[in-house]
DSSP file (Angstrom, degrees, kcal/mol; ACC not computed):
  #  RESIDUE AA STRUCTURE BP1 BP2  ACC     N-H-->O    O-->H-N    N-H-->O    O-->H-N    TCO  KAPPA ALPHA  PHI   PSI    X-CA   Y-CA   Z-CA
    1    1 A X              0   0    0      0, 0.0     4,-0.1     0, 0.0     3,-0.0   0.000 360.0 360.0 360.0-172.3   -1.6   -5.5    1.8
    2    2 A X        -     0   0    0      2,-0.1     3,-0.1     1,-0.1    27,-0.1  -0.109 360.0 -95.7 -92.7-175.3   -4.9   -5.1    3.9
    3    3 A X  S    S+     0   0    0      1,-0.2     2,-0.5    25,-0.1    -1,-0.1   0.618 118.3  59.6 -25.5 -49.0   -7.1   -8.7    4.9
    4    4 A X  S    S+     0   0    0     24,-0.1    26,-0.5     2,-0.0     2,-0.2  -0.888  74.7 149.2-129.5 137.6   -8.8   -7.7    2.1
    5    5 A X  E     -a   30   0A   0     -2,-0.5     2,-0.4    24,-0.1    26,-0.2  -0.922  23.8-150.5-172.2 129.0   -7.7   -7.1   -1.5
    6    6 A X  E     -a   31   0A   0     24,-2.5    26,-1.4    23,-0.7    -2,-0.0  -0.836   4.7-157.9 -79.4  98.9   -8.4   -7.1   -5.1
    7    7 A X  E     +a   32   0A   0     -2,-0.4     2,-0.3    24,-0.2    26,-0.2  -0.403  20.1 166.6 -90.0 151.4   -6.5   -7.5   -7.8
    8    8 A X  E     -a   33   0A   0     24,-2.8    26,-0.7    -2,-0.0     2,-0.0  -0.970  36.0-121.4-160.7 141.1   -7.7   -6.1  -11.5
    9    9 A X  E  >  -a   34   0A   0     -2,-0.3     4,-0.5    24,-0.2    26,-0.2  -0.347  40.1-101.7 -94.6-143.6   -6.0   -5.7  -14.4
   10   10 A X  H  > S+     0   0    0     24,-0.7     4,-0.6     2,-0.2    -1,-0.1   0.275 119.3  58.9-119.8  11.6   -5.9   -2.2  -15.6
   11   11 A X  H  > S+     0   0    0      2,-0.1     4,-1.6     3,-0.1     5,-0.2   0.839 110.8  40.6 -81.9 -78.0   -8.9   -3.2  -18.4
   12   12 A X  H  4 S+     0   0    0      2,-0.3     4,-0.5     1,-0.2    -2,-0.2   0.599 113.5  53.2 -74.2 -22.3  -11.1   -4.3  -15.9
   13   13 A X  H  X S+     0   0    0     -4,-0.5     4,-4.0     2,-0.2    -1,-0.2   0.867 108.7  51.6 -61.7 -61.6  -10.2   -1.3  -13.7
   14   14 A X  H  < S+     0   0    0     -4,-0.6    -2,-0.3     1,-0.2     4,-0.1   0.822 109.3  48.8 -29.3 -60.5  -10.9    0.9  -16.5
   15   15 A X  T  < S+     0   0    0     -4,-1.6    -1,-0.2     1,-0.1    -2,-0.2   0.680 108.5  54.7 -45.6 -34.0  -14.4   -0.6  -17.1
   16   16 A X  T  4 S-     0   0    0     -4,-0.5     4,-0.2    -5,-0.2    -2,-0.2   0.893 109.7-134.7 -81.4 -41.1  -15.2   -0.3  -13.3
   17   17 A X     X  -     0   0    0     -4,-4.0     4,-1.6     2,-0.1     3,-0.2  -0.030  18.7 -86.2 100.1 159.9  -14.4    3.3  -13.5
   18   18 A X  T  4 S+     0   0    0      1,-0.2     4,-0.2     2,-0.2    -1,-0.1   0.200 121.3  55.0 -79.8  20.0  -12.2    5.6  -11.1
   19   19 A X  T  > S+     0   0    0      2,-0.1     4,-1.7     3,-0.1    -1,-0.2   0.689 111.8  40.8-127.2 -50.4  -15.3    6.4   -8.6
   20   20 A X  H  > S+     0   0    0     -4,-0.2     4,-1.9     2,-0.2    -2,-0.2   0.890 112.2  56.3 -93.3 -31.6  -16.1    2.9   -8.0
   21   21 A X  H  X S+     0   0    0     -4,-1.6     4,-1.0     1,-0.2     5,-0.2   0.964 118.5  43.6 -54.1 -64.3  -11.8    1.8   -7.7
   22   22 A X  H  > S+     0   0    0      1,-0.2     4,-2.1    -4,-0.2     3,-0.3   0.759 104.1  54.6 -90.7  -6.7  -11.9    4.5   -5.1
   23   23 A X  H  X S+     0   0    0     -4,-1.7     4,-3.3     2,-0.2    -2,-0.2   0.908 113.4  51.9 -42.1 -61.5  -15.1    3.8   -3.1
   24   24 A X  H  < S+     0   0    0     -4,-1.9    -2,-0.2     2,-0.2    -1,-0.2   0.472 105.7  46.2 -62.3  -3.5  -13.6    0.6   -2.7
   25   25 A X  H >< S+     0   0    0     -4,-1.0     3,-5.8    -3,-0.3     4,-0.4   0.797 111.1  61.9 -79.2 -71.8  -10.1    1.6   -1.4
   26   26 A X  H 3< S+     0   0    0     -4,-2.1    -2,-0.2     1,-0.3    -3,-0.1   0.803 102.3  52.0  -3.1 -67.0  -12.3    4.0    1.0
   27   27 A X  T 3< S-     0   0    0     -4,-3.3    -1,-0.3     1,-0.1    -3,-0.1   0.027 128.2 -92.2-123.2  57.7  -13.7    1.2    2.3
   28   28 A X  S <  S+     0   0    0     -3,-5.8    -3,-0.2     1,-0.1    -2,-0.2   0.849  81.9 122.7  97.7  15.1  -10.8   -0.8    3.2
   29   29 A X        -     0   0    0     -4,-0.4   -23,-0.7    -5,-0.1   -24,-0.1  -0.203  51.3-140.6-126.8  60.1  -10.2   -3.1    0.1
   30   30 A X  E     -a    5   0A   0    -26,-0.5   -24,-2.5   -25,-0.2     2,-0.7   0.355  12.1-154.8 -22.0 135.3   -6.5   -2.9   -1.7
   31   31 A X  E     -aB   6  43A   0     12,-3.3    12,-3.9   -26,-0.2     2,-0.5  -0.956   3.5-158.6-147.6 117.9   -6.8   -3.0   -5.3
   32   32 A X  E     -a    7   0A   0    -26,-1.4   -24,-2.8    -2,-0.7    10,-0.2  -0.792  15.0-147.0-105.0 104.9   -3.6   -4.4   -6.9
   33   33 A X  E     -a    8   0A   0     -2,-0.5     7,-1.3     8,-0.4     8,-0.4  -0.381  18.9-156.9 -57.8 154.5   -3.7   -3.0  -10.8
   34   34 A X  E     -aC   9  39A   0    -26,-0.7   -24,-0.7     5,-0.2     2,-0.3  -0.933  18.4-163.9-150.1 144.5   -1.9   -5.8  -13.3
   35   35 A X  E >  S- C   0  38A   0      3,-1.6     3,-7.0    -2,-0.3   -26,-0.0  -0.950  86.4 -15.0-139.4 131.9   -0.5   -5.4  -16.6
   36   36 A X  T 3  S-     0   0    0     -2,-0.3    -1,-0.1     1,-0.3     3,-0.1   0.856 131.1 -56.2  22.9  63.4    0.0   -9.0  -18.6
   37   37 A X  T 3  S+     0   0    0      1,-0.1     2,-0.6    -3,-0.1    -1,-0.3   0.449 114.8 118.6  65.3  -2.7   -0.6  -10.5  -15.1
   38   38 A X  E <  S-C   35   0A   0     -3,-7.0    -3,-1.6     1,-0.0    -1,-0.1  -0.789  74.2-105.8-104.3 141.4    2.2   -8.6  -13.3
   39   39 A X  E     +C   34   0A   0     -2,-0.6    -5,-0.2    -5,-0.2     3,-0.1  -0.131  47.7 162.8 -41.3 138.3    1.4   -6.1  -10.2
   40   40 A X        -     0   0    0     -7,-1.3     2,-0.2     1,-0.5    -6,-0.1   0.507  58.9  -0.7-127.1 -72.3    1.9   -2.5  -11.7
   41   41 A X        -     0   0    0     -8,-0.4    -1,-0.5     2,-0.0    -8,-0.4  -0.605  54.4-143.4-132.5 177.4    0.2   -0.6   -9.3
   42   42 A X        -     0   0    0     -2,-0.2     2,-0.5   -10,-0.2   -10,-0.2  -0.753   7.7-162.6-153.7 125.0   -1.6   -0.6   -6.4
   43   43 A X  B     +B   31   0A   0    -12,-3.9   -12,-3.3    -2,-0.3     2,-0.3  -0.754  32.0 136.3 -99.2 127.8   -5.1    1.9   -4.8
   44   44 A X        -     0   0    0     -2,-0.5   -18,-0.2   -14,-0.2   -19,-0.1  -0.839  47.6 -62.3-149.1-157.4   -5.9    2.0   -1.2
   45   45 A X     >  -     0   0    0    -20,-0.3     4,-1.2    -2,-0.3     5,-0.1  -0.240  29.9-116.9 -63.7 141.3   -6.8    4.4    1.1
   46   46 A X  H  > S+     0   0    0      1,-0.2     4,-2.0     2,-0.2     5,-0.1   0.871 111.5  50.4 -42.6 -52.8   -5.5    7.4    2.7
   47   47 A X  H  > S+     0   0    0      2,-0.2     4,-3.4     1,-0.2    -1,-0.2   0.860 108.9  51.7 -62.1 -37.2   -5.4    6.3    5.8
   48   48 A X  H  4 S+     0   0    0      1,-0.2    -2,-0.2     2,-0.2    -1,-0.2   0.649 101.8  61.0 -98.4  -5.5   -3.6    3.4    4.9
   49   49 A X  H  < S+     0   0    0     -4,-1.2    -1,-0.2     2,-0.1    -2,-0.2   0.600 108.5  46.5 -27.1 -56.1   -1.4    5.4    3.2
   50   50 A X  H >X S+     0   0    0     -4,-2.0     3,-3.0     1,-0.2     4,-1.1   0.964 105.1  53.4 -69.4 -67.1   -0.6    7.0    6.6
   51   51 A X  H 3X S+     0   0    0     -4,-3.4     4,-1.7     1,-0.2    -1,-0.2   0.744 107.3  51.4 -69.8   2.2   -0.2    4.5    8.6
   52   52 A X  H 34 S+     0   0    0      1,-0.2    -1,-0.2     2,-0.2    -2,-0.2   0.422 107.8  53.3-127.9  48.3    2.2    3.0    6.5
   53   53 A X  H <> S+     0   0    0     -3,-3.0     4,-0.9    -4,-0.1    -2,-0.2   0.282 110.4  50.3 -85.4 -18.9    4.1    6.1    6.4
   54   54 A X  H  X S+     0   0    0     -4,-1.1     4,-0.7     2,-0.2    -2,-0.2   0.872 109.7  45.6 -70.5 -50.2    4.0    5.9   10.0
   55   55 A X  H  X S+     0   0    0     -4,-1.7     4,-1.8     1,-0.2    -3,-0.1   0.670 109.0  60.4 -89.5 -24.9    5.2    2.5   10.3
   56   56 A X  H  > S+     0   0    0      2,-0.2     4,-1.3     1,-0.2    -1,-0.2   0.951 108.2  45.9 -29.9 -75.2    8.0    3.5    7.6
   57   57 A X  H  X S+     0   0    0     -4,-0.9     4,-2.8     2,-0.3    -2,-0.2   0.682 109.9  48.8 -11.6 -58.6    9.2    6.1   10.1
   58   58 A X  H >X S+     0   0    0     -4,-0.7     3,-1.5     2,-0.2     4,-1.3   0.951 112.9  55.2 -65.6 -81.9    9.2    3.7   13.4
   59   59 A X  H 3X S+     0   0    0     -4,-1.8     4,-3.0     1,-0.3    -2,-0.3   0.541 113.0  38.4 -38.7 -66.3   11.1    1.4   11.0
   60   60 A X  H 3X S+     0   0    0     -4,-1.3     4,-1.5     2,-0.2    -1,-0.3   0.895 113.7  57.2 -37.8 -59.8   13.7    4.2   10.3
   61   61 A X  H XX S+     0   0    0     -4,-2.8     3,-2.7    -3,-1.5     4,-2.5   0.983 110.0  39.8 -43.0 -90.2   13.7    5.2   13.6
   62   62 A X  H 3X S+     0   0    0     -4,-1.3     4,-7.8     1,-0.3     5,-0.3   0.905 112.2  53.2 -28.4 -59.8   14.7    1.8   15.1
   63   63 A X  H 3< S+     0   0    0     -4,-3.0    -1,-0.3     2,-0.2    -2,-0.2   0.603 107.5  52.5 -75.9   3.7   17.0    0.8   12.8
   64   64 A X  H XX S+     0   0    0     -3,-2.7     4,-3.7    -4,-1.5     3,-1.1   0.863 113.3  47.0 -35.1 -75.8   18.8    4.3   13.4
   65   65 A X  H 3X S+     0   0    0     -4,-2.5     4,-2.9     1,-0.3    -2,-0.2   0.909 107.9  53.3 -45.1 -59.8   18.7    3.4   16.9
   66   66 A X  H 3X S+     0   0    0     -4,-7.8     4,-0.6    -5,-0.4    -1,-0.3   0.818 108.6  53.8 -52.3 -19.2   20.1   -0.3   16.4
   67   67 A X  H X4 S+     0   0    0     -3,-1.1     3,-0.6    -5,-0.3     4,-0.3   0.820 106.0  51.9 -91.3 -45.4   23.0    1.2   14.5
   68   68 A X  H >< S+     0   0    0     -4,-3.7     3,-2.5     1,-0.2     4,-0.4   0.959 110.0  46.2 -68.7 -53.5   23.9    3.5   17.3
   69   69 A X  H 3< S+     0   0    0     -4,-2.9    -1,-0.2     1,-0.3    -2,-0.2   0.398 101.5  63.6-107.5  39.6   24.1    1.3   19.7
   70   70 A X  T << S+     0   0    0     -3,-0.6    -1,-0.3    -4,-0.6    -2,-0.2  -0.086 104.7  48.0 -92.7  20.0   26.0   -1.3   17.9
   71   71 A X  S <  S+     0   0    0     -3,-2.5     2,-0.4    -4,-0.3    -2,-0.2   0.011  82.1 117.2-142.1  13.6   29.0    1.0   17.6
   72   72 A X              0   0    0     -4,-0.4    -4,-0.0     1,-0.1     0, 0.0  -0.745 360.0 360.0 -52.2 126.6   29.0    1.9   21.3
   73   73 A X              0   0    0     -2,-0.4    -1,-0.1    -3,-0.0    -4,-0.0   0.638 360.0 360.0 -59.0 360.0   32.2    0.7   22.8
């Protein structure tokens, strides 16, 4: 998650409405949906979406890379 992040359950998300959930993703606040107290779901941003689709990638990448050249003779 971000610095900054909300937690809701999906009643109180519901009340807030889907306009205001994503104004606040927008700008930069995860907001972790809850069902009987357990994380369900989670809205954030696009961007922060990307980058950690980016950092997914690198992560793939590397450990690709550690695996070849731990079977070099």
């Amino acid at each position: 998650m971000t610095d900054k992040s909300e937690t809701l359950s999906i009643t109180e998300a519901s009340a807030r409405g889907i306009a205001d959930l994503a104004r606040t993703a927008e700008f930069g606040t995860d907001i972790v949906l809850t069902r009987h107290g357990k994380p369900i779901a989670t809205i954030m941003s696009i961007h922060r979406l990307a980058n950690l689709d980016e950092l997914e990638q690198e992560l793939r990448d590397a450990a690709l890379e550690f695996t070849r050249r731990s079977r070099r003779p």
